[in-house]
VOBA-1610 file (N, C-alpha, C; in pm, whole numbers, padded with zeros to 5 digits, always signed):
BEGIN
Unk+00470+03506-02684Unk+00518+03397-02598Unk+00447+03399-02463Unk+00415+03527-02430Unk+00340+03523-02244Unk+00215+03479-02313Unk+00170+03529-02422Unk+00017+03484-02442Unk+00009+03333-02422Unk+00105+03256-02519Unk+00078+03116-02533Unk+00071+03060-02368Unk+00217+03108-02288Unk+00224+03088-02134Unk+00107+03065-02083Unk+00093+03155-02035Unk-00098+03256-01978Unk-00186+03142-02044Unk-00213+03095-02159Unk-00315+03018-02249Unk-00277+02883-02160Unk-00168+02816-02161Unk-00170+02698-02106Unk-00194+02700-01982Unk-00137+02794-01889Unk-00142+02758-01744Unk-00306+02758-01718Unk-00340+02883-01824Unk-00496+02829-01790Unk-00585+02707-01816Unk-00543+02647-01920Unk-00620+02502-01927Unk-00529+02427-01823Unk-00421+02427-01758Unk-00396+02371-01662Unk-00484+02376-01525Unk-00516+02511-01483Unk-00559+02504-01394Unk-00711+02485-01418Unk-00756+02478-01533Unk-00919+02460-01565Unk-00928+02259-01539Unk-00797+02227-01605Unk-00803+02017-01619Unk-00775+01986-01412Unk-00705+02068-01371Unk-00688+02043-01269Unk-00788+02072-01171Unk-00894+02178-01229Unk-01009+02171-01110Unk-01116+02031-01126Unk-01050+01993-01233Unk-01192+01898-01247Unk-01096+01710-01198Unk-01006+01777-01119Unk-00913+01649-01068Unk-01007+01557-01003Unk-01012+01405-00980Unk-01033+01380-00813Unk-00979+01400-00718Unk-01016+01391-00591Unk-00984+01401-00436Unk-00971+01310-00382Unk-00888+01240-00302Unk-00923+01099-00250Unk-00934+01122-00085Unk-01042+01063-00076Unk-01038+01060+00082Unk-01035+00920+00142Unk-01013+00884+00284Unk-01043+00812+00311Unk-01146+00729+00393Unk-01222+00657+00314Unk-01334+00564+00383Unk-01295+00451+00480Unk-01328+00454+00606Unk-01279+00375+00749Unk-01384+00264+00722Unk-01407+00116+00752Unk-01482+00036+00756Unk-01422-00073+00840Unk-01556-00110+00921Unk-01483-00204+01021Unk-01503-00361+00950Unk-01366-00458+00916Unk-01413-00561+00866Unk-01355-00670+00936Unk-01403-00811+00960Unk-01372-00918+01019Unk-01225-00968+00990Unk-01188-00980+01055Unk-00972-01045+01073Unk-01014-01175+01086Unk-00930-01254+00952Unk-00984-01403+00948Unk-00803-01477+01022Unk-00798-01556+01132Unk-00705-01558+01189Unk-00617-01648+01124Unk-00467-01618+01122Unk-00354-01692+01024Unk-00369-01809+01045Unk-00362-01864+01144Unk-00393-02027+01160Unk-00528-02064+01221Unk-00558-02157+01153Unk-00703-02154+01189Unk-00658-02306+01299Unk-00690-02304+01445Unk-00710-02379+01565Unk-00834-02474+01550Unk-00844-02578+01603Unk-00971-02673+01602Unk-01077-02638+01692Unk-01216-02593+01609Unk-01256-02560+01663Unk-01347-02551+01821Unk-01268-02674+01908Unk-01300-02703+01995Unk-01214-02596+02102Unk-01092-02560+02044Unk-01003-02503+02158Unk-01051-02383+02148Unk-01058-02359+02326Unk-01136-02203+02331Unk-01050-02180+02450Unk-00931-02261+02499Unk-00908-02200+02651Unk-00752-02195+02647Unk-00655-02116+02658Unk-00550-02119+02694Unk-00465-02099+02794Unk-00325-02098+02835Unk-00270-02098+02969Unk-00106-02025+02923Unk-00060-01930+02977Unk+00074-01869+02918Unk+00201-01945+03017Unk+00337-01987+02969Unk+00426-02020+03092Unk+00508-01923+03051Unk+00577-01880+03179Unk+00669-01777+03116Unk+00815-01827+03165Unk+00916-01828+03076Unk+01068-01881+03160Unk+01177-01719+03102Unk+01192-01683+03281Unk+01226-01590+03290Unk+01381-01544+03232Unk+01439-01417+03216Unk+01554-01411+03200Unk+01647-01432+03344Unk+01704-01463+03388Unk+01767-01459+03548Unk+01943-01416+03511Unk+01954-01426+03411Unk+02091-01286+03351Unk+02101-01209+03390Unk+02189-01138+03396Unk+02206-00959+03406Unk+02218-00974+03259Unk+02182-00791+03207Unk+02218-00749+03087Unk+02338-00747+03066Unk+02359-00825+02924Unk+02511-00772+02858Unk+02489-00666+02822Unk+02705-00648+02812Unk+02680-00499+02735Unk+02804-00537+02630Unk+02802-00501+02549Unk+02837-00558+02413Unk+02966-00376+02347Unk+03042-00372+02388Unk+03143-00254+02321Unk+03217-00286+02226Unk+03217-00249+02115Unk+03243-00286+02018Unk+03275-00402+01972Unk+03168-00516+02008Unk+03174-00663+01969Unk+03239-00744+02071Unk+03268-00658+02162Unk+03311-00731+02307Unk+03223-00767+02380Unk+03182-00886+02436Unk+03066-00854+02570Unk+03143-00885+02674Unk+03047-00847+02757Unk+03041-00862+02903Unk+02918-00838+03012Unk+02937-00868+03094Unk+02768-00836+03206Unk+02794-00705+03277Unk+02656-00676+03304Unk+02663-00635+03363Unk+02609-00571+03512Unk+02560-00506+03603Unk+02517-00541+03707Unk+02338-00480+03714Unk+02296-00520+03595Unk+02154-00476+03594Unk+02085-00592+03555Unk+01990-00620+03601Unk+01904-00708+03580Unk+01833-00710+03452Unk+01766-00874+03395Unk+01661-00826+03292Unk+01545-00756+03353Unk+01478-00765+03296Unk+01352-00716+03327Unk+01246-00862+03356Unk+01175-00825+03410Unk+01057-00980+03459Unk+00975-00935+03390Unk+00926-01028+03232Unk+00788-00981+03191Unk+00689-01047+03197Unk+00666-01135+03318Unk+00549-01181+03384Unk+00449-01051+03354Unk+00427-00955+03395Unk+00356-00851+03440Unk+00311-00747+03305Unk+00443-00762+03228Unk+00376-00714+03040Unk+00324-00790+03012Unk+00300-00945+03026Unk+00232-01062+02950Unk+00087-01029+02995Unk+00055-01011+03100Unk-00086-01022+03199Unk-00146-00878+03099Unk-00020-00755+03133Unk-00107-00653+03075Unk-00172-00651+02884Unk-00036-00693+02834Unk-00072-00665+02685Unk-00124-00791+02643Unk-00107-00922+02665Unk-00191-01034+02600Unk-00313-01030+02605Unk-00397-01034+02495Unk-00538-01010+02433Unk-00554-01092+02318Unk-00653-01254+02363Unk-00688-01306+02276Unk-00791-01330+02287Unk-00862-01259+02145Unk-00973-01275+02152Unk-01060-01375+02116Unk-01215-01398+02107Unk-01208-01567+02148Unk-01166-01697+02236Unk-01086-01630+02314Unk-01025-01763+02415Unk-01025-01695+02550Unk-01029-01791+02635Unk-01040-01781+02754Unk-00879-01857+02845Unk-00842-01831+02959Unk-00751-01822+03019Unk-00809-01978+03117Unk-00709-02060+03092Unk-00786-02181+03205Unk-00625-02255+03240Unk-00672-02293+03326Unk-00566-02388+03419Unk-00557-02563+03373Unk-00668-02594+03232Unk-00661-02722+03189Unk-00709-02647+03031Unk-00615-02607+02969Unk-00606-02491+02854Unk-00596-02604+02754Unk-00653-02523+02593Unk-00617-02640+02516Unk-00475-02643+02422Unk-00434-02525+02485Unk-00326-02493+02412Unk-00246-02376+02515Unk-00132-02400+02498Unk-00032-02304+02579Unk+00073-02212+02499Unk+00036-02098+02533Unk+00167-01957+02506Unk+00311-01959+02565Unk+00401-02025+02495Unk+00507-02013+02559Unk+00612-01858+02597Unk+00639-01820+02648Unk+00719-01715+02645Unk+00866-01696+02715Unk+00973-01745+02588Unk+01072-01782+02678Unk+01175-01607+02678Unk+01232-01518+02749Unk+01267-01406+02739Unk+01441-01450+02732Unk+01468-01378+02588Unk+01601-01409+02551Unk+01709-01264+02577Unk+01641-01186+02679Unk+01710-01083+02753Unk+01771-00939+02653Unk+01777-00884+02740Unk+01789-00728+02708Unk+01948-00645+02675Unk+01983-00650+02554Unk+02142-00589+02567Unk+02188-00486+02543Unk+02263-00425+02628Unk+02302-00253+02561Unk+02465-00303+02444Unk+02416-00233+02317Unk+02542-00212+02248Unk+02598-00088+02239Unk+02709-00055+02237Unk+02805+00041+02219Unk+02898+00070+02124Unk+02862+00113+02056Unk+02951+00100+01858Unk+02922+00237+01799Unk+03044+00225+01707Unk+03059+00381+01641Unk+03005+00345+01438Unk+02933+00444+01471Unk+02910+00448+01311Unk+02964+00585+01260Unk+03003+00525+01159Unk+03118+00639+01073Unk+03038+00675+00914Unk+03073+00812+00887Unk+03001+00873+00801Unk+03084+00920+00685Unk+03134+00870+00593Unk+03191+00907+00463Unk+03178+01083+00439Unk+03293+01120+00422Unk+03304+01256+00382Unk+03275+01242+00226Unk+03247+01329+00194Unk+03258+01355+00022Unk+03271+01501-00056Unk+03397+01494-00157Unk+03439+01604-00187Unk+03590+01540-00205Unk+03658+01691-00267Unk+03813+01662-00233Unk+03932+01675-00072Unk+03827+01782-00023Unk+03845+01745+00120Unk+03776+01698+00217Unk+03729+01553+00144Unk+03610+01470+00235Unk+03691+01464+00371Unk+03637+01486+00505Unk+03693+01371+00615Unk+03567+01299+00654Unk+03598+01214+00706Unk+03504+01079+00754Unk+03470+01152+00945Unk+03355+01144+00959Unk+03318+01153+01064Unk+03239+01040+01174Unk+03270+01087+01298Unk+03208+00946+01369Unk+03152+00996+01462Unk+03042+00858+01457Unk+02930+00932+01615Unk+02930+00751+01649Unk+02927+00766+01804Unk+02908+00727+01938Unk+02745+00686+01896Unk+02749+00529+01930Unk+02542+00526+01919Unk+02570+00412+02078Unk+02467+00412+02160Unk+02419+00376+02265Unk+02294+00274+02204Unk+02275+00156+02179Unk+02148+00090+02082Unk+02113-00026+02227Unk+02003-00053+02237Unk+01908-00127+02270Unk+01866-00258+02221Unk+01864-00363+02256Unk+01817-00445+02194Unk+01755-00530+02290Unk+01634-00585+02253Unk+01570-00723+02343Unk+01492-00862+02225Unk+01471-00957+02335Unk+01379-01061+02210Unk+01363-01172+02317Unk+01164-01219+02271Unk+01156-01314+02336Unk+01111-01404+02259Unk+01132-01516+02271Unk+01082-01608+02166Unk+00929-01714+02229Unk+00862-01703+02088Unk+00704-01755+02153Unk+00688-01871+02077Unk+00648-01944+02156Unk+00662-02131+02135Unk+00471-02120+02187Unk+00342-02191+02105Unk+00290-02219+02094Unk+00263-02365+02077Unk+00216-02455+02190Unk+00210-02591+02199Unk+00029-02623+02220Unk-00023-02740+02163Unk-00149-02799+02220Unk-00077-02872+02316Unk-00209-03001+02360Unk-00114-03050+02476Unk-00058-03223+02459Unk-00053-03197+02324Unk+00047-03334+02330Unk+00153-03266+02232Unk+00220-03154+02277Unk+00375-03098+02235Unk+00372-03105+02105Unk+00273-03044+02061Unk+00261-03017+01894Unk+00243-02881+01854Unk+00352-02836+01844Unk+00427-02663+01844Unk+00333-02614+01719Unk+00239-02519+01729Unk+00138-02470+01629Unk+00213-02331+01601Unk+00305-02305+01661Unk+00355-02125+01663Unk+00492-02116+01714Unk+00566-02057+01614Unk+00682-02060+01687Unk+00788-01979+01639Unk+00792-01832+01716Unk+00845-01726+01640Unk+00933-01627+01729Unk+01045-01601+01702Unk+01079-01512+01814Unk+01075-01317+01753Unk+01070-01271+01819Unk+01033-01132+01890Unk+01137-01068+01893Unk+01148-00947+01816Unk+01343-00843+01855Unk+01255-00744+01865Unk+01321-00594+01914Unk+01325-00465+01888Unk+01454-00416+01936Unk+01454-00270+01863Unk+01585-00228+01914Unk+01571-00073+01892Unk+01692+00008+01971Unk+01645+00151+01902Unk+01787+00246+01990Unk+01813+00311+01898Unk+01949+00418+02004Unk+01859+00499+02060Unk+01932+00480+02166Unk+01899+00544+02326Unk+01953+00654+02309Unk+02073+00686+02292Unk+02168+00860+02247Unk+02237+00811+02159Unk+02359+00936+02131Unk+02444+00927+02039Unk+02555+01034+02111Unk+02639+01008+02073Unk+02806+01112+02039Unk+02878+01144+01965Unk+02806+01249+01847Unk+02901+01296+01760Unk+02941+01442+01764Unk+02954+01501+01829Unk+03036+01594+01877Unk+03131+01685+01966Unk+03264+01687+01948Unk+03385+01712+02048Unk+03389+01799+02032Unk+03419+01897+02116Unk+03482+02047+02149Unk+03447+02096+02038Unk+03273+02095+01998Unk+03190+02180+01936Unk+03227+02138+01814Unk+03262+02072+01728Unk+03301+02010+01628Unk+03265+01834+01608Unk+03291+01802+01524Unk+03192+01715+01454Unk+03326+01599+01487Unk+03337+01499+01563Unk+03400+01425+01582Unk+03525+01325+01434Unk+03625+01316+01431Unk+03696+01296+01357Unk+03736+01188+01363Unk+03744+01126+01491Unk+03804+00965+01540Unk+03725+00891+01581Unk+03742+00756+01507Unk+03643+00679+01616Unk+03670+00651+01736Unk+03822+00672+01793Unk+03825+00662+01937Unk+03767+00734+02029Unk+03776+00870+01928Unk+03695+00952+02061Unk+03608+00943+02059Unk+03496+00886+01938Unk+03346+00886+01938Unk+03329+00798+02054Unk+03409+00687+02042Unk+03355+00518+02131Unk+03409+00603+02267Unk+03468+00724+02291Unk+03536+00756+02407Unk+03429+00839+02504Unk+03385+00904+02375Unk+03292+00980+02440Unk+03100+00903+02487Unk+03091+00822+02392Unk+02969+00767+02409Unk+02989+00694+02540Unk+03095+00607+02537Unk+03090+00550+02714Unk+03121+00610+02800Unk+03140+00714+02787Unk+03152+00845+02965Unk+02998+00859+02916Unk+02896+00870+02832Unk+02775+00910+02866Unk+02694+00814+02888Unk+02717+00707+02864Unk+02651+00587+02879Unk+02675+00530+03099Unk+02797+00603+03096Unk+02864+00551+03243Unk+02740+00711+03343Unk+02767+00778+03248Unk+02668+00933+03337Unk+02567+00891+03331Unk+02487+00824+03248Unk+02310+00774+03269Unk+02296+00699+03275Unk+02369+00617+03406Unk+02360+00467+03433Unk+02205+00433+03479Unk+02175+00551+03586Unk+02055+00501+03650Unk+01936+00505+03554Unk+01945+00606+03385Unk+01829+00514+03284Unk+01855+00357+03262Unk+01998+00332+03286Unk+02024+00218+03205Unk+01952+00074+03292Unk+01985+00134+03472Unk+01888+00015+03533Unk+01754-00091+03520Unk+01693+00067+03479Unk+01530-00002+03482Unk+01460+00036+03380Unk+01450+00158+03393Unk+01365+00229+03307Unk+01359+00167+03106Unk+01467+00190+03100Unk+01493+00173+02971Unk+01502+00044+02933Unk+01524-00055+03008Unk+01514-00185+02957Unk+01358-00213+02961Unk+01312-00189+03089Unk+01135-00171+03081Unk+01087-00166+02883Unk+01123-00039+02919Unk+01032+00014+02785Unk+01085-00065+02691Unk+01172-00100+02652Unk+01246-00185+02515Unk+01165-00331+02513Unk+01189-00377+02644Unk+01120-00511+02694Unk+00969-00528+02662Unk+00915-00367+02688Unk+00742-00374+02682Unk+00699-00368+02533Unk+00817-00325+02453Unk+00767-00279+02284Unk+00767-00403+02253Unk+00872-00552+02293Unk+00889-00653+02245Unk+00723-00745+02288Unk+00669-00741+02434Unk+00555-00809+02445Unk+00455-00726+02359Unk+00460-00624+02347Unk+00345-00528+02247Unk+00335-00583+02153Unk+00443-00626+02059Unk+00445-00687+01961Unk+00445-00879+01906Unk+00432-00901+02038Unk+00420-01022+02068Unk+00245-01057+02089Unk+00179-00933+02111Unk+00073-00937+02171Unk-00059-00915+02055Unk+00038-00804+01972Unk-00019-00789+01872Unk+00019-00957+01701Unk+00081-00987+01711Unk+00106-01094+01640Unk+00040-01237+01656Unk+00033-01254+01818Unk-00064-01358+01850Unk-00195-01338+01834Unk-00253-01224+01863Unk-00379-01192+01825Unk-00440-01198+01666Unk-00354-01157+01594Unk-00387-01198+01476Unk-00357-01326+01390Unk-00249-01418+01461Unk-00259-01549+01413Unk-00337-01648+01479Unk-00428-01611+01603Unk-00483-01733+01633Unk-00651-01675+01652Unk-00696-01495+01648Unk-00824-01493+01686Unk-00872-01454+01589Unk-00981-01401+01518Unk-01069-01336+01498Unk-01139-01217+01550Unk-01183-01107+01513Unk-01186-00967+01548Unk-01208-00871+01452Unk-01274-00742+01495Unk-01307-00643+01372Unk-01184-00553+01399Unk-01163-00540+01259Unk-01037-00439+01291Unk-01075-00301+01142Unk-01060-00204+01136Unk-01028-00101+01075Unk-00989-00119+00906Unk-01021-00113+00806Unk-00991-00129+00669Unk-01021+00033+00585Unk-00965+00049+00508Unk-00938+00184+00485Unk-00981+00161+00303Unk-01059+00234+00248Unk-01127+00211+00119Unk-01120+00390+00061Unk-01070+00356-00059Unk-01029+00506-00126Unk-01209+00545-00224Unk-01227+00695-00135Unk-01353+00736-00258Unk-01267+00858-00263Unk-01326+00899-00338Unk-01325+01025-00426Unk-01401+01126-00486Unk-01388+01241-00402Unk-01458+01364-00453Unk-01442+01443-00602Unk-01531+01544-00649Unk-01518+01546-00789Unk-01506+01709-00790Unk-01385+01739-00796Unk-01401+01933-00795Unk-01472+01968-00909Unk-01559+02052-00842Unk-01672+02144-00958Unk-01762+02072-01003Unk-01837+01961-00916Unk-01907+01869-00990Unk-02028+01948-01024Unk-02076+01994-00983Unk-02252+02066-01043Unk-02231+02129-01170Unk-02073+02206-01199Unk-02073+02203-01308Unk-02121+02151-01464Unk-02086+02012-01374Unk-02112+01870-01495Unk-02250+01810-01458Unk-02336+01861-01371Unk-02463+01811-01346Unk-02428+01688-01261Unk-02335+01636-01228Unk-02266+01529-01121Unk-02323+01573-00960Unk-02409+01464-00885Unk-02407+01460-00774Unk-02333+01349-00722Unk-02176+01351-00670Unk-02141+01285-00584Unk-02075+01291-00511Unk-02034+01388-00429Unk-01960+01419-00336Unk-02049+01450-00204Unk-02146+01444-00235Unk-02259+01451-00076Unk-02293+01284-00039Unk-02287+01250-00172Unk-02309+01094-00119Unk-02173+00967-00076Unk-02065+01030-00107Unk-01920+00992-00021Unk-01929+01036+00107Unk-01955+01203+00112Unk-01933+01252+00241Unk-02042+01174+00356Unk-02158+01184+00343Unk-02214+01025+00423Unk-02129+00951+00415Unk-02112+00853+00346Unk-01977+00767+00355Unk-01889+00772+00480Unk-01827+00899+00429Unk-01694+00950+00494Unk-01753+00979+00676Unk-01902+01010+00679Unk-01930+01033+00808Unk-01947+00893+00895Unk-01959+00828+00834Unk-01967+00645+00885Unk-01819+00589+00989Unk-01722+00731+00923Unk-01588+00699+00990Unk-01591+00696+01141Unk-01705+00790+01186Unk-01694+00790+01334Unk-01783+00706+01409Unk-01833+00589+01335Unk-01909+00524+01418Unk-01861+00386+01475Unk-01846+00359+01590Unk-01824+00258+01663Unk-01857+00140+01623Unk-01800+00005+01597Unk-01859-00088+01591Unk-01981-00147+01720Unk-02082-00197+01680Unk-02171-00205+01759Unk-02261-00330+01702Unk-02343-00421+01795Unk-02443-00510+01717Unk-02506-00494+01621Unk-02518-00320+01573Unk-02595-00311+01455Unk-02485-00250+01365Unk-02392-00237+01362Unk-02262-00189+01283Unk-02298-00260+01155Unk-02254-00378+01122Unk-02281-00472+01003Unk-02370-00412+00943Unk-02531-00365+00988Unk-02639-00377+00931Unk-02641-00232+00873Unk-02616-00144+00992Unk-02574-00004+00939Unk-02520+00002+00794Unk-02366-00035+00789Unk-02306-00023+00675Unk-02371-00102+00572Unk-02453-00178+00540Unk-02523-00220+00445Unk-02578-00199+00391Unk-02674-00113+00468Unk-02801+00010+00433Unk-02728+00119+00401Unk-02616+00188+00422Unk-02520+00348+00358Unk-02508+00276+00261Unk-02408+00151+00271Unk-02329+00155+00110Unk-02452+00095+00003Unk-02542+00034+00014Unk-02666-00007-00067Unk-02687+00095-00118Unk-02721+00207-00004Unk-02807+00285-00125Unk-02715+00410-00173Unk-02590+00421-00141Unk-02443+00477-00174Unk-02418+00402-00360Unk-02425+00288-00334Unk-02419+00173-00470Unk-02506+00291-00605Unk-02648+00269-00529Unk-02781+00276-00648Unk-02733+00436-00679Unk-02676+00501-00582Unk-02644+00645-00609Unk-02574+00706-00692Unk-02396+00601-00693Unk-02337+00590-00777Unk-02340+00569-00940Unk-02463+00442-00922Unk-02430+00377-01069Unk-02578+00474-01184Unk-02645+00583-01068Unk-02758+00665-01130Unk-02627+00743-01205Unk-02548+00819-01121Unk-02473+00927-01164Unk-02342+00850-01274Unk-02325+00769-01248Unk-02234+00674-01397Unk-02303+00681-01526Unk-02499+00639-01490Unk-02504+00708-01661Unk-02544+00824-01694Unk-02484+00939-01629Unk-02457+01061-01685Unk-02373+01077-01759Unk-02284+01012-01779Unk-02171+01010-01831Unk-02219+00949-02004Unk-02142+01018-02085Unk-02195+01064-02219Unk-02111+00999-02320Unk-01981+01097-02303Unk-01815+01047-02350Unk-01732+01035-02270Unk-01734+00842-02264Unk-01589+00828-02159Unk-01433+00871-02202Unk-01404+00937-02328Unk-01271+00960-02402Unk-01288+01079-02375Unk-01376+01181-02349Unk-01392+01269-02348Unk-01271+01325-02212Unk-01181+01439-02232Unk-01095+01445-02140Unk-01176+01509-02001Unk-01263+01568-01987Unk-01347+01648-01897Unk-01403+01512-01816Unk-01491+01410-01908Unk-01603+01356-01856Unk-01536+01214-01820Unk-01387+01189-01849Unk-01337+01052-01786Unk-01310+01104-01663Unk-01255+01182-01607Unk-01213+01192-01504Unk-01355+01222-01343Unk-01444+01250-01421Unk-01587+01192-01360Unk-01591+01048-01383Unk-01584+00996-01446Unk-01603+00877-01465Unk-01571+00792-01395Unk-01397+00778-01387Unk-01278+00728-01350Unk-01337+00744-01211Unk-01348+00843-01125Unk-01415+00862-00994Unk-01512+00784-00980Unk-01602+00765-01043Unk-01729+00745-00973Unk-01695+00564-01010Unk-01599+00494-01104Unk-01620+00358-01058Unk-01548+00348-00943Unk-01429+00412-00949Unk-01351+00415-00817Unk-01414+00402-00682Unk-01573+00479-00667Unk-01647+00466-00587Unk-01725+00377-00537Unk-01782+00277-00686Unk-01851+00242-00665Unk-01778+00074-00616Unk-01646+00075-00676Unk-01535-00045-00606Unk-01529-00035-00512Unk-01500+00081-00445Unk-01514+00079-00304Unk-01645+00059-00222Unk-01726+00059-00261Unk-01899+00030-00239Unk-01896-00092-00219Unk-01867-00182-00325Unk-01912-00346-00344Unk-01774-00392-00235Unk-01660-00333-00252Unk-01598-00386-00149Unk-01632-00368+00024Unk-01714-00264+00053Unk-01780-00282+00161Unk-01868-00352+00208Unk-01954-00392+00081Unk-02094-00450+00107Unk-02005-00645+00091Unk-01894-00645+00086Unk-01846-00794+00081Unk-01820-00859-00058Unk-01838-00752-00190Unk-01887-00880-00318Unk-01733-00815-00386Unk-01636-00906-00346Unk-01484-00844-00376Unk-01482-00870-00562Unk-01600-00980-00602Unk-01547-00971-00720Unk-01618-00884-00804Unk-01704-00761-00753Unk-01758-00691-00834Unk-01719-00557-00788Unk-01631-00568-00690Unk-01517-00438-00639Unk-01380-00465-00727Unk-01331-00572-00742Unk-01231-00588-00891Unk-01256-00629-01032Unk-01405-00599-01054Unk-01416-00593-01189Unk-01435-00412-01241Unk-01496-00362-01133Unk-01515-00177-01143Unk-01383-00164-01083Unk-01282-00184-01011Unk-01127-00121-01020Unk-01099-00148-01115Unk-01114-00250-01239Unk-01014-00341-01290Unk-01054-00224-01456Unk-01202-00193-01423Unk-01275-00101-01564Unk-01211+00063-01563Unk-01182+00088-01390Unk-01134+00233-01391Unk-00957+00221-01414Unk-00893+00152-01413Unk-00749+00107-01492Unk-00799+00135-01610Unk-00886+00102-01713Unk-00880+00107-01823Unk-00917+00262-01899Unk-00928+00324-01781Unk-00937+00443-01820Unk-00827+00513-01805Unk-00776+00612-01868Unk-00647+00672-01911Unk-00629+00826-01825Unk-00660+00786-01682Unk-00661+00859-01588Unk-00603+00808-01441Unk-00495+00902-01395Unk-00458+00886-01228Unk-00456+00696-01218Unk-00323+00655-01354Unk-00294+00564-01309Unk-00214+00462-01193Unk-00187+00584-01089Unk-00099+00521-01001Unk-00240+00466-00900Unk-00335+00542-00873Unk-00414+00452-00809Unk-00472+00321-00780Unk-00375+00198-00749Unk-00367+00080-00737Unk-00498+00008-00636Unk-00471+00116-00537Unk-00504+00080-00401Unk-00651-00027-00368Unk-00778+00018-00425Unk-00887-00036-00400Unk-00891-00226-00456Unk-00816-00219-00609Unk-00798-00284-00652Unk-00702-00411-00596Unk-00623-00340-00548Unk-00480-00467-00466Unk-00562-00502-00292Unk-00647-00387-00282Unk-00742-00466-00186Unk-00853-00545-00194Unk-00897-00536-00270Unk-00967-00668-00288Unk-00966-00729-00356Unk-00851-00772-00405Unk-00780-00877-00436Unk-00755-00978-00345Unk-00660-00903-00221Unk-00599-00924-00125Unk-00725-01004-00070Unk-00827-00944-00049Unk-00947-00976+00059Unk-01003-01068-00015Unk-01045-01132-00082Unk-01104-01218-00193Unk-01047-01360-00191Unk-00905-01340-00181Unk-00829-01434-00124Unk-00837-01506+00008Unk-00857-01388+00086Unk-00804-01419+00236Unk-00942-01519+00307Unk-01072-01444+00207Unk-01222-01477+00226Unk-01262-01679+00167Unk-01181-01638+00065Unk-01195-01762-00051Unk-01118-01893+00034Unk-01019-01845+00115Unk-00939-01971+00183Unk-00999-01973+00269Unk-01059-01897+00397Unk-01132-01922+00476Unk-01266-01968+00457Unk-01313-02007+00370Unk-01467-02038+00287Unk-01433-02162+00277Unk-01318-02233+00248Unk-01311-02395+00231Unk-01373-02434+00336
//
């Protein structure tokens, strides 16, 4: 019985050296923008209509005000708005609305199911955050191109524990969270609405940018190394790792041209070492296999030709290996699409 043991774990660990590796390939590719603008408008203008509220504060579904101000995000708009392609003008062809729908502290107990025969239910005290501004996008005869509002939220503390024990009531949870909420009033002034307020333009900043500009942004492409390849007379893991060294290069005027010339001759490298391959059923020599189209999908999906990056994903599916690997495949799919509508 140890013999048979001993016998398998060793072809286990013999099928498992000859696994792939997946790493990841960084490539910088063009962001085709969600709404495409006429291409005359290049200039915009932001209005901002302020909160002039104090913050509510909301205790267990009660509100009320209170004596802190919103926050003015005149001054997050200036810093985080970044659109690229357009310019900032005072006779704009289109305007960023930003109306700020203010900042609220909630105060509520969440309760935690015991379980067992002597379950008890426990409660904690949460202190939560919330803000939202809503963004109204107009040309200039009041024809709303964008129009989306903005939340975040996040607990600030919590109170679930009394006299070293795990709180039992929700009165005392809600009892105890507002004596700590009343002790760190002076986060509650500024500071903290700040930051809640600034995650909401962050994300305001980041959303407009991608529905109205264009820009290179970061795309992530799966290759794969081949353990023990010299074994199998396989060279390809020196010609990924180039690849993989491409990760640290900056986009630049010659970026495009760069990556054309790696993955070109990355391509011819690949499809030399594909006909090495002898028996694709073969359990040793698919899993070379399976790799190297994997590679070479990711190749054609760099060099732009998405439908010859999902016909080699679509051939390494058909191999009876590391079928959860979706990834290359549902990307350029994805991209093929996104390319094909912007091509009308």
């Amino acid at each position: 019985m140890k013999k048979i043991s001993l016998l398998l774990l060793l072809v286990s660990l013999n099928l498992n050296a000859q696994n792939a590796k997946n790493k990841g390939w960084y490539i910088q590719e063009l962001h085709f923008p969600d709404i495409k603008l006429p291409e005359d408008f290049t200039t915009y203008a932001t209005k901002i209509i302020s909160n002039t509220d104090n913050i509510r504060l909301i205790i267990s579904g009660e509100q009320k005000t209170t004596a802190y101000s919103n926050p003015d995000i005149t001054n997050s708009v200036k810093r985080y708005l970044e659109m690229p392609n357009f310019t900032t003008s005072e006779t704009p062809d289109f305007i960023i609305e930003f109306t700020d729908l203010g900042v609220k502290h909630i105060i509520r107990v969440e309760e935690k199911k015991g379980h067992g025969e002597k379950a008890v239910n426990t409660y904690t005290g949460i202190v939560e955050l919330t803000s939202s501004t809503k963004v109204v996008v107009k040309d200039n005869e009041d024809n709303i191109l964008y129009d989306k509002t903005f939340s975040d939220k996040y607990k600030s503390e919590s109170a679930g524990v009394y006299n070293n024990a795990s709180i039992k009531s929700s009165g005392i949870a809600l009892s105890q969270i507002k004596k700590q909420y009343i002790a760190n009033a002076s986060d509650y002034r500024t500071l903290k609405n700040n930051n809640i307020s600034d995650n909401v333009i962050i994300k305001i900043a980041k959303g407009l940018k991608s529905a109205f500009s264009s820009y290179y942004e970061k795309q992530r492409i799966n290759l794969f190394h081949i353990k023990k390849e010299e074994k199998y007379g396989i060279n390809n893991n020196e010609q990924v790792d180039q690849l993989l060294a491409f990760n640290a290069i900056e986009f630049s005027d010659t970026y495009l041209k760069d990556l054309n010339t790696i993955a070109t001759k990355s391509l011819i490298h690949f499809e030399k070492e594909l006909d090495k391959i002898t028996d694709k059923t073969d359990k040793k020599q698919k899993k070379i296999y399976w790799s190297l189209l994997s590679n070479i999908s990711g190749v054609y999906y760099a060099l732009g030709n998405y439908e010859k990056a999902i016909e080699f994903a679509k051939l390494r599916d058909e191999v009876n290996y590391n079928n959860k690997w979706k990834f290359n495949l549902e990307i350029a799919e994805d991209r093929k699409k996104i390319v094909d509508k912007n091509n009308k």
